[in-house]
N, C-alpha and C positions, 0 to 999 in steps of 0.2 A: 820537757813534758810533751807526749804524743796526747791526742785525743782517745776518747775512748771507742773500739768498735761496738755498732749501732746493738750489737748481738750482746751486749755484755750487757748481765741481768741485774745490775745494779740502774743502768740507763744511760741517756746517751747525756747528761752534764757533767757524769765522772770523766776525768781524764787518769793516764794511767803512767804514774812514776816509773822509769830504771827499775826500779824494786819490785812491781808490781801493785805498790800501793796503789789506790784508788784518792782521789782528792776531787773535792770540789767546794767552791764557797756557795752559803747558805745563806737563807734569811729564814729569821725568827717570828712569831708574834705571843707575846705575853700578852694572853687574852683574858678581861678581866670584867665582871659584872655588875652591875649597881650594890651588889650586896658583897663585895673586897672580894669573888672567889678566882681563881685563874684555872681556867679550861686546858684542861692537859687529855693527851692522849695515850696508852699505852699500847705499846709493841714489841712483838716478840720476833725473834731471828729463826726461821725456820731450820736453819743448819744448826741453832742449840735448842732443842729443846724446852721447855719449862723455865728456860730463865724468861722475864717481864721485866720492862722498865718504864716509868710514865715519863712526857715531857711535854715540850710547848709544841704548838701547829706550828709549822713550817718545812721548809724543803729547801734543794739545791734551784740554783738560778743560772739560767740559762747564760750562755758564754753572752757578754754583752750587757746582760740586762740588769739594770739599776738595783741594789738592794731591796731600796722602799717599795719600787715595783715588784718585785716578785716579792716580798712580802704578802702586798695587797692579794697577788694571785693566791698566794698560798693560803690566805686565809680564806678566799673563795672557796678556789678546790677541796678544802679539807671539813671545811663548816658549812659552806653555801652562804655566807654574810659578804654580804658588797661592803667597800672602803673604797675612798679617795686616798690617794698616798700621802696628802696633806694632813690626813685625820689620825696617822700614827704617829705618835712618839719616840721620839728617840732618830739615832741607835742608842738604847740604853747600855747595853751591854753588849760582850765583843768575847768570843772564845776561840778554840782551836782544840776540839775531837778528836781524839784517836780509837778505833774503836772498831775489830771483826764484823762484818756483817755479811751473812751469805757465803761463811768462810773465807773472804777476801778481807784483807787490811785495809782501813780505810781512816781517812783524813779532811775533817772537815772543818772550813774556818767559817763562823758566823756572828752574825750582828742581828740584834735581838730590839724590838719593837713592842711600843706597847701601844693597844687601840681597848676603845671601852666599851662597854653595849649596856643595854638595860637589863635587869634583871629580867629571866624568862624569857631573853632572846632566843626564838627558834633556831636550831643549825639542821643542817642534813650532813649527809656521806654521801653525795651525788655524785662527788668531781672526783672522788679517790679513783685512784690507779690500781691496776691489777696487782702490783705488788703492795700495795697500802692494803686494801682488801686481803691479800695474803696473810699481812706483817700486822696490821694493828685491829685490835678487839673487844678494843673501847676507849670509850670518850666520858670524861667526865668533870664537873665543877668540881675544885677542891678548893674550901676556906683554908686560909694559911694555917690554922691549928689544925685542923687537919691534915693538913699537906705536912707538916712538922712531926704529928705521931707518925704518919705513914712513914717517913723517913728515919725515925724511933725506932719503928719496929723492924728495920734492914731491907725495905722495899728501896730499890733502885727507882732515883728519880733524877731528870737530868735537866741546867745545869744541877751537881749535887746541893751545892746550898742553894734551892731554890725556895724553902719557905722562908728564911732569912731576907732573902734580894725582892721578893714580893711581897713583904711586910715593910721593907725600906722603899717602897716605891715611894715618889710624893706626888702629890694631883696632878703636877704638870711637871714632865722634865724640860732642862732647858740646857743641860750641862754635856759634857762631853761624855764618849761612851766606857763605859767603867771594863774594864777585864775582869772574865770569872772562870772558874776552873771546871 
């Protein structure tokens, strides 16, 4: 595996397969309210058009750096909420992405975190990135029955069974991280 060059519009924690695939590992956070909803974002691929799909805050992690830690970052950067790394749970869950973005192949393996906030916790879009600001174009709480019909109705939301995996959460995890598709 080479590095990726700093020019490559995906950013500089992809690295770039033989193939051309792009990969990088990721952290998650399954962000969640006093009132059970989970904060998801939706994003679109500038190279397709009209397609959208919602999912959790998080981003790739810089070569080196600890999951829980970039976590915590990424849920800065993406909501403007401060966290201790101690304050999240998990890894709850554990995947492996395949998936075009920017016309490039790409491969992403992540571990998925859960932190809680009060209901009517403020966020911002302070920390996003030029290409977050590009790519995503909204943010929103969704209660699992909701998140359930939206996925009823053939809206793209990722992981796919996510109103299932956030109705199975329990107050505290303590267990190993689960695989999800």
């Amino acid at each position: 595996m080479t590095s990726s060059p700093a020019a490559d519009p995906l950013g500089p924690e992809w690295a770039v397969e033989p193939d051309g695939t792009r990969t990088r590992a990721a952290s998650r956070v399954v962000l969640l309210d006093g009132a059970g909803r989970v904060l998801l974002v939706r994003g679109t691929d500038p190279g397709r058009p009209g397609q959208r799909w919602w999912f959790t805050v998080g981003g790739g992690r810089a070569a080196g750096e600890p999951a829980r830690e970039a976590a915590v970052r990424e849920l800065l950067e993406e909501t403007g909420l401060v966290a201790e790394p101690e304050a999240l749970q998990g890894p709850v869950w554990v995947r492996t992405a395949e998936f075009p973005f920017l016309g490039l192949p790409c491969r992403q393996t992540e571990e998925f975190f859960v932190h809680r906030v009060d209901e009517g916790t403020p966020l911002t879009r302070g920390g996003w990135t030029a290409l977050e600001h590009a790519t995503l174009d909204d943010v929103r709480w969704w209660h699992p029955d909701e998140l359930a019909d939206l996925v009823a109705s053939g809206v793209a939301v990722y992981p796919v069974d996510l109103p299932r995996l956030v109705a199975g959460l329990p107050a505290h995890w303590d267990g190993p991280p689960l695989p999800v598709e």
